[in-house]
C-alpha positions as CSV (number, residue, x, y, z in Angstrom):
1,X,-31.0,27.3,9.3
2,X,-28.5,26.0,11.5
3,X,-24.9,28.4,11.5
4,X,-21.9,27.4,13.4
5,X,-19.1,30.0,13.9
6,X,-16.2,27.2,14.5
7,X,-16.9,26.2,10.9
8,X,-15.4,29.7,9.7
9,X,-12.1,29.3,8.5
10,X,-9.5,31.8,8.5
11,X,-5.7,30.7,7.4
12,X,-2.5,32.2,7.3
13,X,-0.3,30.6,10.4
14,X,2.7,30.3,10.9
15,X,3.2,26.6,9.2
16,X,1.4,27.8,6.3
17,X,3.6,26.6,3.1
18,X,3.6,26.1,-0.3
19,X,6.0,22.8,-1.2
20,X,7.0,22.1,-4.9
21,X,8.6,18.7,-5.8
22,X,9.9,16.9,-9.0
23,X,7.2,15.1,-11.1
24,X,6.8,11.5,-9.4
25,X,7.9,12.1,-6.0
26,X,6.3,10.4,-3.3
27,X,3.4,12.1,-1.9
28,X,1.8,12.6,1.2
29,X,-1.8,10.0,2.1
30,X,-1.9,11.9,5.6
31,X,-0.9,15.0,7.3
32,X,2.5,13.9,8.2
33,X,5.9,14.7,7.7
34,X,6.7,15.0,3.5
35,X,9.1,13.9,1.4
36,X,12.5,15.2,1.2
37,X,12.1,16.0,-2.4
38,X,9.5,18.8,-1.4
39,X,10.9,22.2,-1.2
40,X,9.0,25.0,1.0
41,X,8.9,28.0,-1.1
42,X,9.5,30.2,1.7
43,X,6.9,33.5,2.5
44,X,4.2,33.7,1.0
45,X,2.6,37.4,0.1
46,X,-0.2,38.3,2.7
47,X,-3.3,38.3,0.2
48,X,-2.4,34.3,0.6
49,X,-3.6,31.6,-1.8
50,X,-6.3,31.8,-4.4
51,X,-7.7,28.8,-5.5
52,X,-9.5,28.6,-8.8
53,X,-12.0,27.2,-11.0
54,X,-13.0,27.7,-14.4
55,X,-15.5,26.9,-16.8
56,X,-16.9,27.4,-20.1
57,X,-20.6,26.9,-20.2
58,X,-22.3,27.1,-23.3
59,X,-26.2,28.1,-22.8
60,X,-28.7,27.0,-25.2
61,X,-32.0,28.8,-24.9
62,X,-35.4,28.1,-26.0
63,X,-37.3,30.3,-28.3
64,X,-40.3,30.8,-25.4
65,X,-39.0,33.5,-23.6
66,X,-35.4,32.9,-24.7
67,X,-35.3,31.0,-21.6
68,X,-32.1,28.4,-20.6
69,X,-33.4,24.7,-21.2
70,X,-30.1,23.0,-21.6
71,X,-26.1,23.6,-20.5
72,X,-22.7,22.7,-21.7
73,X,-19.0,23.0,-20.1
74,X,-17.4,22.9,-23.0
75,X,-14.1,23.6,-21.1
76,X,-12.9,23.3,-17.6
77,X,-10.2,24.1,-15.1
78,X,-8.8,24.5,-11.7
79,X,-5.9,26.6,-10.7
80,X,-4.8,28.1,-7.5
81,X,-2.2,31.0,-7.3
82,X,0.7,32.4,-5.1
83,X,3.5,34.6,-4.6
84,X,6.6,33.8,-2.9
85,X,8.1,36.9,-1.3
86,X,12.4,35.3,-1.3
87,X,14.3,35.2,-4.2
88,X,15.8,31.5,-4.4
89,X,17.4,29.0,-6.6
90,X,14.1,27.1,-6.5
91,X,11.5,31.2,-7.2
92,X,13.8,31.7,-9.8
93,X,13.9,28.3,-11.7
94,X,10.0,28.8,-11.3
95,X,10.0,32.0,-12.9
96,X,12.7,31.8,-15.6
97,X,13.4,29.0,-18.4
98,X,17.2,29.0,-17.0
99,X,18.8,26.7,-19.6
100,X,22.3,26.8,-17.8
101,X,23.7,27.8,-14.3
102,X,27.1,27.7,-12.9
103,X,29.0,29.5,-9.7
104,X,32.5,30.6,-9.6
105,X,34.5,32.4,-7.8
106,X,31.1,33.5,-5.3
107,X,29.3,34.6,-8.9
108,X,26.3,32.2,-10.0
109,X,25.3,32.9,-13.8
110,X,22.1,31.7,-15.1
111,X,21.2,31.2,-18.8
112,X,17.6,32.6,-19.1
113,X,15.8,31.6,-22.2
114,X,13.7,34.2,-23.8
115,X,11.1,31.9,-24.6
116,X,8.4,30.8,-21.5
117,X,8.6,27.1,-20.1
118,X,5.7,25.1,-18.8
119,X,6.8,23.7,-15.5
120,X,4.9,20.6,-14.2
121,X,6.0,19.5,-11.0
122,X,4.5,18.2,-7.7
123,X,2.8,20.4,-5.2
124,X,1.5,19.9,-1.8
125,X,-0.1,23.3,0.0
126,X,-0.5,23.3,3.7
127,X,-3.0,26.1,5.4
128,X,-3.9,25.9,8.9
129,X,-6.8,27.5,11.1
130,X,-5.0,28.3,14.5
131,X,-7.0,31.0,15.6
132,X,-8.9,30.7,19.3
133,X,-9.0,27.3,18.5
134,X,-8.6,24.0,21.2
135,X,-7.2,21.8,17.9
136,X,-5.8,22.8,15.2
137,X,-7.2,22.6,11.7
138,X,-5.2,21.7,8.7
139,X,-5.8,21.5,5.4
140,X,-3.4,19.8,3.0
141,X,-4.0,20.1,-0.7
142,X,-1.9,17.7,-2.4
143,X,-1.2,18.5,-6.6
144,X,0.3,15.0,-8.7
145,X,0.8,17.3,-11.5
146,X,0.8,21.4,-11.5
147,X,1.7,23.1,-14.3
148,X,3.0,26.7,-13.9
149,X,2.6,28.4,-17.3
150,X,1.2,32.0,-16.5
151,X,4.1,34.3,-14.2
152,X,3.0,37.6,-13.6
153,X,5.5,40.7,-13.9
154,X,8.0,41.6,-11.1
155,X,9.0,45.0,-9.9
156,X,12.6,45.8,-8.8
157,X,11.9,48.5,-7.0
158,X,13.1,50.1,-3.2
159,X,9.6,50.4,-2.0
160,X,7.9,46.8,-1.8
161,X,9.4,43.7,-1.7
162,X,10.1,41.9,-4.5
163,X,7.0,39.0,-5.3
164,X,7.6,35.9,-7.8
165,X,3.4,35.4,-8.8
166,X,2.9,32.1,-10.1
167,X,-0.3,30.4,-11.6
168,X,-1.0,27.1,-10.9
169,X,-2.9,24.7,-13.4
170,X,-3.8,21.4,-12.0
171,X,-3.5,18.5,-14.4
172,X,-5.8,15.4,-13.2
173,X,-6.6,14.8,-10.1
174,X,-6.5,17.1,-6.9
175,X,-6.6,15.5,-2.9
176,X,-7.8,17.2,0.0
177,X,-6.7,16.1,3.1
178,X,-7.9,17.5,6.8
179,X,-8.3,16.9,10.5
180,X,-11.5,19.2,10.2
181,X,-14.2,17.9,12.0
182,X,-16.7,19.5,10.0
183,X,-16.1,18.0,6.7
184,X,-15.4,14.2,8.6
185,X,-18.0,11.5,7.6
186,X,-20.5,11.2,10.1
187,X,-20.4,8.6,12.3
188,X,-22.1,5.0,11.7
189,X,-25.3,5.4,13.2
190,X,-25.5,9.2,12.8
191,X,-28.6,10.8,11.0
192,X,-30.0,7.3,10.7
């Protein structure tokens, strides 16, 4: 078994972000600069990012034994998950169905529909591994289509700050984009 502690990853820098764009907006095919239309969400809560995956496997057993000789996904997902830590124009519009919005007069009123609106927009999530490290690694995970549909309860409360959860569903196609050495193609010639 070969190990290699500078393949342990540990995120949560400074430049970590979470960026959320309109539907169709150009995204990134490196890990430069983004589009203006991407927004940065702001702080993010310390537990971080969750990333997710789902399936739904149907079993089908044998009568030997009742022993597993075939599988199914009969359904399956990915997700990732994050809670922004500001209260903005852009958390809010995430969290409520706001139908209206004016300001006057220093007062902004919002129209909040009671009913729960599926937001698909654009996302691109940046998490880097500075730690004791000579380069720095970044992962960018870039989102055509996220769909927020599941928002977690919010406490108004004097004695944590108030966090906007949202849950994430990726529609299609998901990219992964890194500097990381350790996930890079080998070299032509190498392990021949």
């Amino acid at each position: 078994m070969v190990t290699n502690a500078e393949n342990a990853r540990i995120f949560g820098s400074d430049d970590d972000a979470v960026h959320i764009a309109p539907l169709g907006s150009t995204l990134p095919t490196d890990l430069g600069e983004l589009d203006a239309a991407f927004q940065d969400a702001g702080w993010l809560h310390s537990d971080g990012l969750t990333v997710g995956g789902d399936a739904n496997v149907n079993r089908f057993r044998g009568h030997q034994g009742g022993k597993v000789v075939r599988t199914k996904v009969t359904e399956s997902g990915r997700t990732f998950q994050f809670q922004c830590l500001e209260t903005t124009a852009l958390t809010l519009g995430l969290q409520f169905n706001i139908t209206e919005k004016a300001t006057a007069d220093g007062v902004t009123t919002m129209t909040v529909s009671s009913g729960a609106k599926v937001e698909a927009r654009a996302f691109v999530v940046d998490v880097f591994d500075v730690d004791g490290r000579d380069e720095v690694v970044h992962y960018r995970y870039v989102i055509p289509r996220g769909e927020i549909g599941e928002r977690s309860e919010f406490k108004l409360v004097n004695t944590d700050i108030t966090g906007y959860t949202f849950t994430v569903e990726v529609i299609g196609e998901m990219f992964v984009l890194t500097n990381d050495p350790a996930v890079a193609d080998a070299e032509e010639g190498e392990g021949d």
